[in-house]
C-alpha positions, 0 to 999 in steps of 0.5 A, a space after each residue: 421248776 427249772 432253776 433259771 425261773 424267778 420268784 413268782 414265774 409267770 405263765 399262761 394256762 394254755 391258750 392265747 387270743 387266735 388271729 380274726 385272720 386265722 380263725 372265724 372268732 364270732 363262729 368260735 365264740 358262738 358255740 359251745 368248744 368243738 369236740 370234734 373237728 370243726 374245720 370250718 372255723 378256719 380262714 386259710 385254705 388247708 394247702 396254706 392253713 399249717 403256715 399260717 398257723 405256724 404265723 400265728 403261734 410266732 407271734 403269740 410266743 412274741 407276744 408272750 415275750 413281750 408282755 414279760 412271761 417267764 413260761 412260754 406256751 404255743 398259745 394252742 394256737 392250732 387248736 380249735 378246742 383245748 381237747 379235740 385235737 388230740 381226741 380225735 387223733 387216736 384209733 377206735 375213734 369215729 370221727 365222720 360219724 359222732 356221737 353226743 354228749 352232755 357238755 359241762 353246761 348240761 347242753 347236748 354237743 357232738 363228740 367223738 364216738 369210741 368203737 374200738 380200743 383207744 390207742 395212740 397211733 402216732 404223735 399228736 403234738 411233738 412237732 407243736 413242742 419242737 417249734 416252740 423250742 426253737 423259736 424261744 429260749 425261755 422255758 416252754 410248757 404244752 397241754 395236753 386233754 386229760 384222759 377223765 376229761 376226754 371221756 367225758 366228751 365221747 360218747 362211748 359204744 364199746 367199753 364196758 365202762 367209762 373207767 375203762 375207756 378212761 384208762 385207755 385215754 391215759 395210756 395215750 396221754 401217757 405215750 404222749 407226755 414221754 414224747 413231748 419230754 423227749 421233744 424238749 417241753 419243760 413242762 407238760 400239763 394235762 387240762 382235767 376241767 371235768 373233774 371238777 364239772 363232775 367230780 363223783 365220777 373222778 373220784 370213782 375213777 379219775 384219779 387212778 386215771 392221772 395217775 395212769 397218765 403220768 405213770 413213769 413221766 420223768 419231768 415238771 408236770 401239772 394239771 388244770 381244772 377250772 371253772 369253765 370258759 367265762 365267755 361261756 359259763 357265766 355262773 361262777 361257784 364260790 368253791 371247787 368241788 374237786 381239789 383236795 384229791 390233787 393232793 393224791 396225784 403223782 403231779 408237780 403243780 395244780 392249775 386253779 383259778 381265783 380271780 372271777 370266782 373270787 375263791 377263799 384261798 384257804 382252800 390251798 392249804 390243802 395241797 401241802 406239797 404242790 405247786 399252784 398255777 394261781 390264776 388272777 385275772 378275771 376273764 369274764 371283764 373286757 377291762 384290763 386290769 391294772 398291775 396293783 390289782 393281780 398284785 393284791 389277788 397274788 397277796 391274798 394267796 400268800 398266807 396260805 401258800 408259800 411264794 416259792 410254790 406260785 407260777 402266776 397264771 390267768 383264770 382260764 379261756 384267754 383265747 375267747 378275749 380280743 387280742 387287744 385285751 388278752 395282751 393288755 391282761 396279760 402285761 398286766 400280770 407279769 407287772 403285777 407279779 414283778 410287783 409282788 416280787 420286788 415286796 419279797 425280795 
């Protein structure tokens, strides 16, 4: 982590609340993420839609900053999903022509369709990384789909395998995560919540594709799985069913969530030699929290994992909050984390 970072850096996990200007929020909320391109939940015409969206990643960096966020992200403010962006970017990808998959929730939703070999044609988020480099000197973290995750969310007519079809969505990742270092980014985090949706197949395959992915990165990585979004996944387990593999990735950091499933951090103990992306705040509550509640979910993670380790985060889906509370939630994490902080030092 970069040395400017004090104890207890704060972060978001990726994204923030998009604009109601920006985007139709009731559209986005009422279906289940995009995994291919959905158009048509933006508000600005395309001829205008790029500043717009430069509009609205400045001021949720502003936002960030205010709030008192040590890391900084875009907000996958351009987005319309954590993964469709990137997915549907590359070659031997239909895109006029999808597929279907079984979404995390067991529902049918449209995805990609492979018909070729997965290669990355050209850079999908290095001018993403620029922007925000230039409009904050704080340290900056972009994300990026995990090649597990995004095969997963394709329905897959030509590889003779998934494992296959994986590793050619790390060699993607892969050339993507050199250039989003080369860009500037401090920190780049890969988004893997399939692994913990299904988790037999990321141990048959999906560890060796990480690794694939992060082959030869040089620079601060993570990755991220979670729970899935609470505006969309109500159900919350009691434990994750993919967590103690982390310990055999090539990864700096692992993004995990505590506040709405309300997790034994015991389970940190088995991740010895990582750092944890801790998330505390509970997203599935429109109430903001109040600073000496993320203060006391930071205290219950601290017996099992040393603070120097901790980047204090949100549980996962910050953009499906209104702006209004994502901000409240977020001030609500950096005072708390400064809170736990002053007690240690």
């Amino acid at each position: 982590m970069n040395a400017t970072l004090p104890l207890l850096p704060t972060s978001l996990v990726g994204s923030y609340a998009q604009p109601e200007w920006l985007i139709d929020r009731k559209k986005l909320a009422g279906r289940f993420p995009p995994r291919t391109r959905a158009k048509e939940l933006w508000r600005i015409p395309p001829e205008h839609l790029e500043e717009a969206q430069n509009d609205a990643t400045l001021n949720a960096i502003r936002d960030q900053e205010r709030a008192g966020l040590d890391i900084i992200t875009d907000g996958e403010i351009r987005r319309e999903s954590y993964s469709n962006r990137f997915a549907t970017a590359l070659e031997g990808v239909d895109i006029d022509n999808p597929g279907t998959a079984l979404d995390r929730s067991g529902h049918p939703n449209p995805v990609p369709r492979v018909v070729g070999k997965v290669r990355r044609m050209h850079a999908v988020e290095v001018d993403d990384v620029k922007f925000l480099r230039a409009n904050t000197d704080r340290v900056i973290k972009i994300t990026v789909p995990g090649p597990f995750t995004m095969s997963q969310q394709a329905q897959n007519d030509f590889y003779p395998s998934e494992a296959e079809l994986a590793l050619d969505y790390a060699a993607a990742v892969n050339e993507e995560i050199k250039d989003l270092f080369a860009a500037g980014a401090d920190i780049v985090q890969i988004d893997e919540p399939y692994m913990q949706a299904r988790p037999e197949k990321a141990r048959e395959f999906g560890v060796d594709a990480l690794n694939r992915a992060l082959d030869g990165v040089q620079g601060e990585t993570a990755v991220h799985i979670c729970f899935g979004y609470a505006a969309i996944i109500h159900a919350r387990p009691e434990g994750y069913s993919f967590l103690p593999e982390f310990a055999k990735v090539n990864v700096d950091a692992v993004s995990i969530e505590t506040a709405q499933s309300n997790l034994d951090t015991a389970v940190l103990k088995s991740l010895p030699d990582k750092k944890i992306i801790l998330g505390v705040l509970d997203l599935s509550d429109m109430e903001v929290e109040s600073a000496e509640t993320v203060a006391e979910r930071i205290r219950r993670a601290l017996p099992n994992v040393d603070a120097k380790r901790v980047v204090v985060a949100p549980d996962c889906g910050l953009k499906y909050l209104p702006r209004d509370v994502a901000f409240g939630k977020m001030k609500a994490m950096a005072d708390g984390a400064a809170i736990v902080r002053r007690e240690l030092s």
